[in-house]
C-alpha positions as CSV (number, residue, x, y, z in Angstrom):
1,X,0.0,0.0,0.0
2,X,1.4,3.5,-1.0
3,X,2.8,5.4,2.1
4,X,3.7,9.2,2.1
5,X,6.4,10.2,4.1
6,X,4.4,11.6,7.0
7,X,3.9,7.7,7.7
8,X,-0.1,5.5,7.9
9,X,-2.1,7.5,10.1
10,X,-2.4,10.7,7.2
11,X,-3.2,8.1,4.4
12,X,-5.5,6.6,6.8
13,X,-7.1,10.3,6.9
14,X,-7.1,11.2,3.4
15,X,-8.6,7.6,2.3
16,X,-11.4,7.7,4.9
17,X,-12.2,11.3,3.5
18,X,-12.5,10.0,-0.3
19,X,-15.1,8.1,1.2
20,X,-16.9,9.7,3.3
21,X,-20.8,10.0,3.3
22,X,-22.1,13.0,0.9
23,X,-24.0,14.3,4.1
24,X,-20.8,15.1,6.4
25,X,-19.3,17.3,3.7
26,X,-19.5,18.3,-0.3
27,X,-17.4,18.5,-2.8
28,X,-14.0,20.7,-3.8
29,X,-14.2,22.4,-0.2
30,X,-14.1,19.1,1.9
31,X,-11.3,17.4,0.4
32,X,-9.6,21.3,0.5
33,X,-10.3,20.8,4.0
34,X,-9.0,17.2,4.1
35,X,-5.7,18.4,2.6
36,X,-5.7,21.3,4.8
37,X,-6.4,19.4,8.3
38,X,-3.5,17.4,7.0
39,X,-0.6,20.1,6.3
40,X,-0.8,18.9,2.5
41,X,-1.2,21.6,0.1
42,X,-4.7,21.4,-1.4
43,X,-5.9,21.5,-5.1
44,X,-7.8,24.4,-6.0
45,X,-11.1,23.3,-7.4
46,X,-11.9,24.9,-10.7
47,X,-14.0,27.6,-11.6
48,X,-16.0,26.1,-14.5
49,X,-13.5,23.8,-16.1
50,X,-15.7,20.3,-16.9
51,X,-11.9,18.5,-16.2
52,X,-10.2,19.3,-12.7
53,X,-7.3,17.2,-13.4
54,X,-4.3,18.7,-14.2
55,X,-3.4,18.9,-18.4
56,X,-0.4,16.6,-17.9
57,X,-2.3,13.8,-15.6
58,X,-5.6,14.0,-18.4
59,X,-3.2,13.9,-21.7
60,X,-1.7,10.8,-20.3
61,X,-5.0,9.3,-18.7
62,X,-6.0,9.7,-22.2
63,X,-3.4,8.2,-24.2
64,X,-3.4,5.0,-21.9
65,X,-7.5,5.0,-22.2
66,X,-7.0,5.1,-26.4
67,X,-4.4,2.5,-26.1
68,X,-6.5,0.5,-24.0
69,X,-9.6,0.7,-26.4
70,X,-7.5,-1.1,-29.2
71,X,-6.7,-3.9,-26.8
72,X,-9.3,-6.7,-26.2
73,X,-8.6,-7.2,-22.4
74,X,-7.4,-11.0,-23.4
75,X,-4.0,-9.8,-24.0
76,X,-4.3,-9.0,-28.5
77,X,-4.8,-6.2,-30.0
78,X,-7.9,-4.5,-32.4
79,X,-6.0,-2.0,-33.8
80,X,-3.3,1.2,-33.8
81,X,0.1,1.9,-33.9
82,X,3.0,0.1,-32.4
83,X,4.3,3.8,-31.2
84,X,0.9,4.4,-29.5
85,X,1.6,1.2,-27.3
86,X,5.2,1.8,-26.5
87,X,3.5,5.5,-25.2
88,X,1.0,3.9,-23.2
89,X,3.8,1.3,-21.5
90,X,0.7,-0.2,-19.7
91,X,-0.9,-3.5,-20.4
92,X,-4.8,-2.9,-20.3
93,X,-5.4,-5.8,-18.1
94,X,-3.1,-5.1,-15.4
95,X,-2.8,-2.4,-12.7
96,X,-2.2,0.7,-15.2
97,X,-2.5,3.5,-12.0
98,X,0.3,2.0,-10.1
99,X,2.8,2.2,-13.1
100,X,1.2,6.0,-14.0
101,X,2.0,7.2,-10.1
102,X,5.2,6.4,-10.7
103,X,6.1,7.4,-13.8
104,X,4.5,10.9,-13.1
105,X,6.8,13.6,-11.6
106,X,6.2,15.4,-8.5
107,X,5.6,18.7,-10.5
108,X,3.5,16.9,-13.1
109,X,0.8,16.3,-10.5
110,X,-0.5,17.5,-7.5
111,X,-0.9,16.3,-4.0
112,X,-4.7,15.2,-4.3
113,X,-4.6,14.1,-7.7
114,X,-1.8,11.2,-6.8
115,X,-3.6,10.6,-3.7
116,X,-6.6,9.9,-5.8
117,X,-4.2,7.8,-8.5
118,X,-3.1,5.4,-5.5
119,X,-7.2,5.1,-4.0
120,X,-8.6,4.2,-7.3
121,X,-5.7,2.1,-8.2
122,X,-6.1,0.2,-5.1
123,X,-9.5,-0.3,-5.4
124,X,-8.9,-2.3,-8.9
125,X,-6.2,-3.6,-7.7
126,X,-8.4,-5.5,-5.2
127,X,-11.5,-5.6,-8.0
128,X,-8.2,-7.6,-10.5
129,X,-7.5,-10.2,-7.2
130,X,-11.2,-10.9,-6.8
131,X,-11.6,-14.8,-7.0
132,X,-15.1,-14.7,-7.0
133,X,-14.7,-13.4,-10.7
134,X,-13.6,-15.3,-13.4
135,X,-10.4,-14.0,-15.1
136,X,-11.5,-13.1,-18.0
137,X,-14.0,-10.8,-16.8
138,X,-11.7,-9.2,-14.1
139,X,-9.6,-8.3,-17.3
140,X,-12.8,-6.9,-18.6
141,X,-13.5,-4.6,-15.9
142,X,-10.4,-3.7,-15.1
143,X,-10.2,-1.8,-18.1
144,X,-12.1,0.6,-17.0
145,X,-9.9,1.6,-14.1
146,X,-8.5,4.5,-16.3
147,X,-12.3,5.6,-17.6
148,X,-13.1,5.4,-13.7
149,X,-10.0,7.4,-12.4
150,X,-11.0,10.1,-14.7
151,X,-14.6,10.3,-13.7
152,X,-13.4,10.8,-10.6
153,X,-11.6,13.5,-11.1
154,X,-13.8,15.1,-12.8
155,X,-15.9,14.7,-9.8
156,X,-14.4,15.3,-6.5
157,X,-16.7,13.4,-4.4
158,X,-17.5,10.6,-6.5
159,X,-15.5,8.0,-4.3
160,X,-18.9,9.3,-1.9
161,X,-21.7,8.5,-4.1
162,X,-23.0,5.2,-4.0
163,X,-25.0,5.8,-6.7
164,X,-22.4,7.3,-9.6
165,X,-23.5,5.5,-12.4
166,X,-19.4,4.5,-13.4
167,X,-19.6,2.8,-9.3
168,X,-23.0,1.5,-9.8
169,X,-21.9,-0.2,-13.7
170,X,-18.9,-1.6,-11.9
171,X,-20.9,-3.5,-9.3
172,X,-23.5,-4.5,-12.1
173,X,-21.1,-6.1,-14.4
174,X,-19.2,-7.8,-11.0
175,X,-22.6,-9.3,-9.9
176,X,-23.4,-10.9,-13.4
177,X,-20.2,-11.9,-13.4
178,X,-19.7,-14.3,-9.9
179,X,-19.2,-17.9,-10.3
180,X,-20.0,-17.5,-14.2
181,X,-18.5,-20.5,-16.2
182,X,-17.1,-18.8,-19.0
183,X,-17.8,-21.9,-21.1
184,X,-21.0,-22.5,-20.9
185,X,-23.3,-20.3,-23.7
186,X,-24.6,-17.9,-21.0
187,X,-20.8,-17.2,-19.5
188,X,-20.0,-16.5,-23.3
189,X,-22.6,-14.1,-23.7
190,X,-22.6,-12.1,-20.7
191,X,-18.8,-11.9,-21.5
192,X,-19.3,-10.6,-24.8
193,X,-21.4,-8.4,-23.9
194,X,-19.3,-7.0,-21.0
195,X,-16.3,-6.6,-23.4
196,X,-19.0,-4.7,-25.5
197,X,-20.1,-2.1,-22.7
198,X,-16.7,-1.4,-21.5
199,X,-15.2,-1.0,-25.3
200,X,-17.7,1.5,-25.9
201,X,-16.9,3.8,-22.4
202,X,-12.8,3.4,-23.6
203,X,-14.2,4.3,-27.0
204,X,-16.4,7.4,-25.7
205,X,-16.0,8.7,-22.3
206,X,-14.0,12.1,-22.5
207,X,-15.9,14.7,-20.2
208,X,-19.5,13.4,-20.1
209,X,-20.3,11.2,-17.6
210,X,-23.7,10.1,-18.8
211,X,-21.5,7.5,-21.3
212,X,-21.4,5.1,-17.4
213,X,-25.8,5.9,-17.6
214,X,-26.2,4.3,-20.6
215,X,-24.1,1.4,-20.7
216,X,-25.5,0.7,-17.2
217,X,-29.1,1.0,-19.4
218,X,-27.9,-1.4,-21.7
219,X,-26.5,-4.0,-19.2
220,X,-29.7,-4.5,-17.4
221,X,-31.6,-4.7,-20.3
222,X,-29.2,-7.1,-21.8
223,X,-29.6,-9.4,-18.3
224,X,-33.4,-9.1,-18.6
225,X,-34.4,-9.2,-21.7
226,X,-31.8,-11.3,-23.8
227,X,-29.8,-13.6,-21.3
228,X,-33.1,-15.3,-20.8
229,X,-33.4,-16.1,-24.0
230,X,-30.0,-18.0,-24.1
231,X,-30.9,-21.0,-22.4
232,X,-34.2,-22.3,-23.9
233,X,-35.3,-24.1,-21.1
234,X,-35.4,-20.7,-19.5
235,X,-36.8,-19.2,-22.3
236,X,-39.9,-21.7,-22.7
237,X,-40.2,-21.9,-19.3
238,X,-40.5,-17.7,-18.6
239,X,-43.1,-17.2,-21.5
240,X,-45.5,-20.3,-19.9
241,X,-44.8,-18.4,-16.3
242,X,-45.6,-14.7,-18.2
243,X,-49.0,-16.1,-19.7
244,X,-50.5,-17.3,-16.7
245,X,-49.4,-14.1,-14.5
246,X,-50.7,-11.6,-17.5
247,X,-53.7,-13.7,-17.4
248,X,-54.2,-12.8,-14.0
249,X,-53.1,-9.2,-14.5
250,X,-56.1,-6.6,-12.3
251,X,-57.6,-4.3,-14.4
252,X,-55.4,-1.2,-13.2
253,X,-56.5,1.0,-10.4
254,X,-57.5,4.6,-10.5
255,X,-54.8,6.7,-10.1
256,X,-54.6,7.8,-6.6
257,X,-52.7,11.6,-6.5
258,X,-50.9,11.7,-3.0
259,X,-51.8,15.5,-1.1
260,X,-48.1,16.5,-1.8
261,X,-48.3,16.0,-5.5
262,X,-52.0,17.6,-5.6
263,X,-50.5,20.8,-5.0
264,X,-48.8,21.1,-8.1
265,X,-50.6,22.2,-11.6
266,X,-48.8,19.7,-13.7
267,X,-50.2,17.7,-16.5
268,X,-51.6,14.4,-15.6
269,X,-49.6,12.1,-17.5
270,X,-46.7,13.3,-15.6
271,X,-47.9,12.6,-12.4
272,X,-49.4,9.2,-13.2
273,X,-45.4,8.3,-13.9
274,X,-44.6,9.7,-10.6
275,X,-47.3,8.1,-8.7
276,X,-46.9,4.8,-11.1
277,X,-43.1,4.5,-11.7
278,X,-41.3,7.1,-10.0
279,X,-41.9,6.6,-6.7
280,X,-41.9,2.8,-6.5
281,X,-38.1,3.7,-7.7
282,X,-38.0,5.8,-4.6
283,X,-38.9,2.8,-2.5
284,X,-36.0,0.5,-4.0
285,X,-33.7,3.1,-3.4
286,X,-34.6,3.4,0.1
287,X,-34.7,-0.4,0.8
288,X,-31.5,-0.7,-0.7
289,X,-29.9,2.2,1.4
290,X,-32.2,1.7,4.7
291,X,-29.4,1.5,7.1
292,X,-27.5,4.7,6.2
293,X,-28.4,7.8,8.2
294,X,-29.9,10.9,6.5
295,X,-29.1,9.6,3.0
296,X,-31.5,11.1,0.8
297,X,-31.0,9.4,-2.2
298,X,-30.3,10.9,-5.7
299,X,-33.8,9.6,-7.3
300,X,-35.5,11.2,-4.7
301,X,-33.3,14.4,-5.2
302,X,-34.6,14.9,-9.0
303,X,-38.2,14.6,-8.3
304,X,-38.8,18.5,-7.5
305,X,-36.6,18.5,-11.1
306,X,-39.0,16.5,-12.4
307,X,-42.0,18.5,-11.1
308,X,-40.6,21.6,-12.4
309,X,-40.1,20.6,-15.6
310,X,-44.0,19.7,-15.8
311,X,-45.1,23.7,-14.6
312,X,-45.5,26.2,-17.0
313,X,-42.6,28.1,-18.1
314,X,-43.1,31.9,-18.1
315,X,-40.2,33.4,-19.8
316,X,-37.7,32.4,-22.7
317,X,-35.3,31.6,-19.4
318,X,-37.4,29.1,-18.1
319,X,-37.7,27.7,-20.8
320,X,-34.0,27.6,-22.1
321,X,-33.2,26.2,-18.7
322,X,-36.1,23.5,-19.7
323,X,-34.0,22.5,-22.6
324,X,-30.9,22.6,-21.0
325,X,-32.0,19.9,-18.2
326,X,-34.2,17.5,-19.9
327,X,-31.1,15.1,-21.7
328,X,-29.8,15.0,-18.0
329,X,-33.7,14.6,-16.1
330,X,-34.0,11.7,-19.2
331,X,-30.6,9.9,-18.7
332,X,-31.3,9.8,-14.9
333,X,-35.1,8.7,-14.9
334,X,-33.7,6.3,-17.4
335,X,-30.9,5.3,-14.9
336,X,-33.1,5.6,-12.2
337,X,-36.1,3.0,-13.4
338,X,-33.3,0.5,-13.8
339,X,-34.5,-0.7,-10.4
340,X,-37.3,-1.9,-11.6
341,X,-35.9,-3.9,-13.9
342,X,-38.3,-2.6,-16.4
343,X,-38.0,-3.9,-19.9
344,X,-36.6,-1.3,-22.5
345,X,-40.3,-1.6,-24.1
346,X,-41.9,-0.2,-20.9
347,X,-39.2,2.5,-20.3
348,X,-39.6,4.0,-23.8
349,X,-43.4,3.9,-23.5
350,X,-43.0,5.5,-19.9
351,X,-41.1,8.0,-21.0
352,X,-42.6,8.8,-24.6
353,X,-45.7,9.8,-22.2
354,X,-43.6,12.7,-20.9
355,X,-42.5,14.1,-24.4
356,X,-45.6,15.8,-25.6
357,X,-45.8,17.6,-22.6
358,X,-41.9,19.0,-22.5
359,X,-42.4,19.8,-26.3
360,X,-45.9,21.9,-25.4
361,X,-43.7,23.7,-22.7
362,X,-40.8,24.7,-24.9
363,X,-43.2,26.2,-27.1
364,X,-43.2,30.3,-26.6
365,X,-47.0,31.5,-27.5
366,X,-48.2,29.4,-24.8
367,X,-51.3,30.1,-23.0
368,X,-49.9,31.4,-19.6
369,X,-52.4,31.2,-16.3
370,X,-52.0,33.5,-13.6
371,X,-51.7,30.7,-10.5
372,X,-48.2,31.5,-8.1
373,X,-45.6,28.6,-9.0
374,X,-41.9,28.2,-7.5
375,X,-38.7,28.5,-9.1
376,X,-36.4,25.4,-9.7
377,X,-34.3,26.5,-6.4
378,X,-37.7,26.9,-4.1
379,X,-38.9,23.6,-5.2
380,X,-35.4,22.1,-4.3
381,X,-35.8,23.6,-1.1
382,X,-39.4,22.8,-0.6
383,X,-38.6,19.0,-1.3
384,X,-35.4,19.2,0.9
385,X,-38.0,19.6,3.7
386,X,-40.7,17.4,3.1
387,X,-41.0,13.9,3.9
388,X,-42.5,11.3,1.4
389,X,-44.0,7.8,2.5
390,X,-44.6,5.6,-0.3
391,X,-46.5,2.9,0.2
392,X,-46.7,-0.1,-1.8
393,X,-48.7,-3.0,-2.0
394,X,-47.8,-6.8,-2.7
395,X,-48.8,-7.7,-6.3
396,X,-51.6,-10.7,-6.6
397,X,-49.1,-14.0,-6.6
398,X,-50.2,-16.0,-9.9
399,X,-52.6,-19.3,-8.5
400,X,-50.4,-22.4,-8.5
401,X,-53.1,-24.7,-10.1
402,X,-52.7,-22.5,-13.0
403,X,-48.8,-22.1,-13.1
404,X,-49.1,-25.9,-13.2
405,X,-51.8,-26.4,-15.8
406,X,-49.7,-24.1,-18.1
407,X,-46.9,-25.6,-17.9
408,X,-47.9,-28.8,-18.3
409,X,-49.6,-27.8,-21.8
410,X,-46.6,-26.4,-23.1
411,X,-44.5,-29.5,-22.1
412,X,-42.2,-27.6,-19.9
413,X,-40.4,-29.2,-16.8
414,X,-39.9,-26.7,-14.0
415,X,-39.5,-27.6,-10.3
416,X,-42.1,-25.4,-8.1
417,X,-41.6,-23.7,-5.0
418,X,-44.7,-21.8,-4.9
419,X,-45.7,-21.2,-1.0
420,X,-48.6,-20.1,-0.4
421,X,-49.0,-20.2,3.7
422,X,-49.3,-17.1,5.5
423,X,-46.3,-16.5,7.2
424,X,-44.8,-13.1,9.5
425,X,-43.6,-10.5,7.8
426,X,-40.4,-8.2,8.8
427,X,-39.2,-4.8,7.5
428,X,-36.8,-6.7,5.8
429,X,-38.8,-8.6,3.3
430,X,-38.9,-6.0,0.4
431,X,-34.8,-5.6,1.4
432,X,-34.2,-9.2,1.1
433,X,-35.7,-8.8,-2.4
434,X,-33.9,-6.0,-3.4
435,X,-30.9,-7.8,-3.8
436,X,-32.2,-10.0,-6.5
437,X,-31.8,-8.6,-9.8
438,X,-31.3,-10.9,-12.8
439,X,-27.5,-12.2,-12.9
440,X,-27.6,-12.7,-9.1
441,X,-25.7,-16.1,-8.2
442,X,-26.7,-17.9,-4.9
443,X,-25.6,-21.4,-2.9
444,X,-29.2,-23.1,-2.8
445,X,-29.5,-26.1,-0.6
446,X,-30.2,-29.3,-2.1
447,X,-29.9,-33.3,-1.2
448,X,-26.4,-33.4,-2.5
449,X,-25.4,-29.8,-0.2
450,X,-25.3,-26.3,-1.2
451,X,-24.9,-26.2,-4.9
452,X,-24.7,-22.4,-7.1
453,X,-27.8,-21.0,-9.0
454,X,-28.2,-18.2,-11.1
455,X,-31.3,-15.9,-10.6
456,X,-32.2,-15.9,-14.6
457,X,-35.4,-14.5,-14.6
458,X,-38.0,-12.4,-13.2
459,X,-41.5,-12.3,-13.7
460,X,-42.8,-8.5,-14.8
461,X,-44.6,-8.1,-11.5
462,X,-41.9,-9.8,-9.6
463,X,-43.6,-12.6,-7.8
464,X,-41.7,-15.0,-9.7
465,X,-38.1,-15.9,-9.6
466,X,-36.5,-18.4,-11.7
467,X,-33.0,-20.0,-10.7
468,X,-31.1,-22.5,-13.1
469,X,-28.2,-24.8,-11.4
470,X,-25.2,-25.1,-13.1
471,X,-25.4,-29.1,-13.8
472,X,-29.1,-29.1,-13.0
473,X,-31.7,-29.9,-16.1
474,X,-34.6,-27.9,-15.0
475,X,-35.0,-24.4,-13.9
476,X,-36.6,-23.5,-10.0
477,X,-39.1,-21.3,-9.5
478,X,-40.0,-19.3,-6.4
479,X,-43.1,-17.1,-5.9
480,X,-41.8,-14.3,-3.9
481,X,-42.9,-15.3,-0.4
482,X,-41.3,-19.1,-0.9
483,X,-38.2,-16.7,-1.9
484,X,-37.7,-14.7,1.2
485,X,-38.7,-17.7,3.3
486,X,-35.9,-19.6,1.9
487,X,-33.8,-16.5,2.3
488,X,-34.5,-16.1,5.8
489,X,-34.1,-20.0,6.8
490,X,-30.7,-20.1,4.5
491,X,-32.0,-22.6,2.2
492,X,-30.8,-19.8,-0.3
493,X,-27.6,-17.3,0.8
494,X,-26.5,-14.6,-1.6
495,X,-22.9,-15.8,-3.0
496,X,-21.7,-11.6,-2.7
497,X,-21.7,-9.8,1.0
498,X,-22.0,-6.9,-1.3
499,X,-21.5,-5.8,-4.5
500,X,-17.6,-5.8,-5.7
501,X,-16.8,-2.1,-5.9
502,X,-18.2,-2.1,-2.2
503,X,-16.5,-5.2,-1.3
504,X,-13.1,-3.6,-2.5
505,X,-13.8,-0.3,-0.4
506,X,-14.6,-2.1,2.8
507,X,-11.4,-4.1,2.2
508,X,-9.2,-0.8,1.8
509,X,-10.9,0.7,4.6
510,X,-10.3,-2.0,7.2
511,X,-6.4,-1.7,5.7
512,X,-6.4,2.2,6.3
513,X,-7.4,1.1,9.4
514,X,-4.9,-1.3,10.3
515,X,-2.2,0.9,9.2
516,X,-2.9,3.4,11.6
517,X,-3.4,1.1,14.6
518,X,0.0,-0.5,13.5
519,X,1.7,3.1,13.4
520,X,0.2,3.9,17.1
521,X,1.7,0.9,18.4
522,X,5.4,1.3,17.2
């Protein structure tokens, strides 16, 4: 582990800071601080410069990123000259950041930009040793250490945001990727189209971020829409399971406009996809973040954004400042209905609703009423203040009798764990389920011990879960309850204590940590 002179305990410091909660402090001015608290001199944050990092430190983060891109990860090469690779020195699949901190003068970099070098470098480092990954796909994603280094220093508190969509891809790509056989048709797949995502962001990313959004957008719809599909048994087996629960579907109920909402004039159709969509994404943010105080969450931060962009806009300012947000408000509601695993269909249809009404808005001419309405900032404020329950309801579980009746027609073999018993329910239920996403491998118990599964599918309303066993011939299928109670009981265990970014933070933590007790001791 990289040591500065001043010995563990001020490393200790400065990597606890990269990672401490967005609540404590924000930004440029807490890692100043940081660097100040710690005699080190601090890094100015720019005035309205996109890229923080110093000209020298970006021109070579660059040239290793474009050398990388004509590398497949495996080792060969797609393309460029052999000049470019003697440049670049750095094989794409190994620790690139270590080498670059070295070969980088003192005067070439400052202070908190090598500090962030070594952090991130360590992190992949760990993320490169993780055995729970195949090789291959380690290679893969360490690729994107140079990508993630500069995303970070284009945004100072990034290593603090759980969320960052370059974090969040990471730990997407890591969880698809446990205990994957490589061999087998779906470990090919989900391989290629790993490589795939993380060519594009060496290909792309230069200063806009949102390149991480949409390849973590593609991934998920890659894992529920198409990795189904590999495995035919799956397949067959998903579209008997869909028929019976669409069968079953309620008509839908009459949108119910919560008294917070009811105060704002906005068009209906956007606040059916608040009511509908956006805040069940509130509520698997919260699960998934239930035991961090004060966190606020950043889906629940853009809903006075979205609001606003429904009211009326009054001037030519309001309106260009309409323009100017929606490709950001889109990319993140985008991002954001990810947790829902939504198929792509459904997203585009959700958000096609909200186009007519952003295009009326942008129109100058239009009718103007004469109601009071808050600026962007006050409904910020407003919503920084309010508190939002969202409550959700259990969707109706499909009847066994039927489940099996269906399946039996179509001549499809599925082992059923469908329980129907009324049994207690905790707080933790809808956490438990949070955690399964499609790509999710687990140890379920069987006669022969506990043997891995992969969580391949998910029924649309999400009380069905299909698992196939590596060397078993059918697929199992939970209803939701049958799920948790397994999950509870530890007939099923998640294979990751968390996701792998999260896994290599905690690991670099607990070394900080030990440093610093080792250095009080001596």
């Amino acid at each position: 582990v990289p040591q500065d002179a001043t010995g563990a305990p001020r490393f200790q410091n400065m990597v606890e800071g990269f990672f401490r909660p967005p609540t404590e402090t924000q930004g440029w001015p807490a890692i100043h601080q940081d660097m100040q608290s710690l005699g080190l001199q601090p890094m100015e944050a720019p005035a309205a410069a996109p890229r923080p990092g110093s000209p020298q430190l970006m021109q070579r983060l660059d040239q290793i990123q474009r050398h990388a891109a004509q590398g497949d990860g495996q080792g060969g090469k797609q393309g460029g000259t052999p000049g470019e690779a003697q440049g670049a020195g750095l094989a794409s699949e190994q620790n690139q950041l270590f080498a670059l901190g070295e070969q980088l003068r003192a005067e070439q970099i400052s202070q908190l930009e090598r500090v962030a070098v070594d952090v991130v470098g360590m992190l992949f480092e760990l993320i490169l040793a993780d055995k729970s990954i195949p090789p291959a796909l380690r290679r893969q994603i360490g690729r994107l250490q140079v990508p993630f280094l500069k995303a970070a220093l284009m945004t100072p508190d990034m290593l603090r945001q759980t969320e960052h969509p370059a974090r969040q891809l990471v730990n997407r790509m890591g969880s698809a990727a446990v205990a994957l056989d490589p061999e087998t048709p779906a470990g090919k797949s989900v391989e290629a189209e790993i490589t795939r995502i993380v060519n594009r962001v060496l290909a792309e990313f230069t200063d806009d971020i949102s390149v991480f959004s949409d390849c973590l957008v593609e991934l998920e719809r890659y894992l529920v829409e198409d990795l189904p599909k590999i495995d035919t048994k799956v397949s067959s087996s998903a579209e008997a399971l869909e028929a019976v629960e669409q069968s079953e579907t309620p008509a839908q109920a009459p949108l119910t406009v919560p008294a917070w909402l009811a105060n704002f004039r906005i068009d209906r159709r956007v606040a059916e996809f608040i009511v509908r969509v956006w805040l069940p994404v509130l509520e698997v943010e919260h699960l998934q973040h239930v035991d961090e105080d004060n966190y606020m969450g950043v889906y629940r931060e853009l809903l006075p954004d979205l609001i606003w962009s429904a009211q009326e806009k009054r001037s030519a300012e309001e309106r260009s400042a309409l323009m100017t947000m929606l490709p950001r408000l889109v990319r993140s509601l985008r991002s954001g209905m990810t947790l829902l695993q939504m198929p792509e269909k459904e997203v585009r249809e959700a958000l096609d609703e909200l186009v007519p009404v952003h295009a009326l808005l942008l129109r100058p001419g239009t009718p103007i009423s004469a109601y009071a309405q808050m600026s962007l900032d006050e409904m910020r404020h407003h919503f920084s203040l309010l508190t939002i329950g969202v409550e959700t309801k259990a969707p109706i579980a499909a009847e066994t009798e039927k489940i099996e009746a269906e399946l039996a027609k179509r001549h499809v073999d599925v082992e059923l764990d469908l329980e129907r018993e009324e049994t207690p329910t905790f707080e933790s239920d809808a956490d438990w389920l949070t955690h399964m996403q499609v790509g999710t491998c687990v140890e379920r118990w069987t006669d022969a011990g506990y043997k891995l599964a992969r969580l391949n599918w998910i029924s649309k309303r999400k009380t069905l879960y299909m698992f196939m066993a590596e060397e078993k011939a059918m697929p199992v299928v939970y209803s939701a309850s049958s799920l948790i109670k397994a999950l509870r009981e530890g007939s099923i265990c998640l294979l990751e204590t968390a996701p792998v970014f999260e896994r290599a933070v905690e690991t670099l933590l607990s070394g900080a940590r030990s440093l610093e007790t080792a250095g009080e001791t001596t």
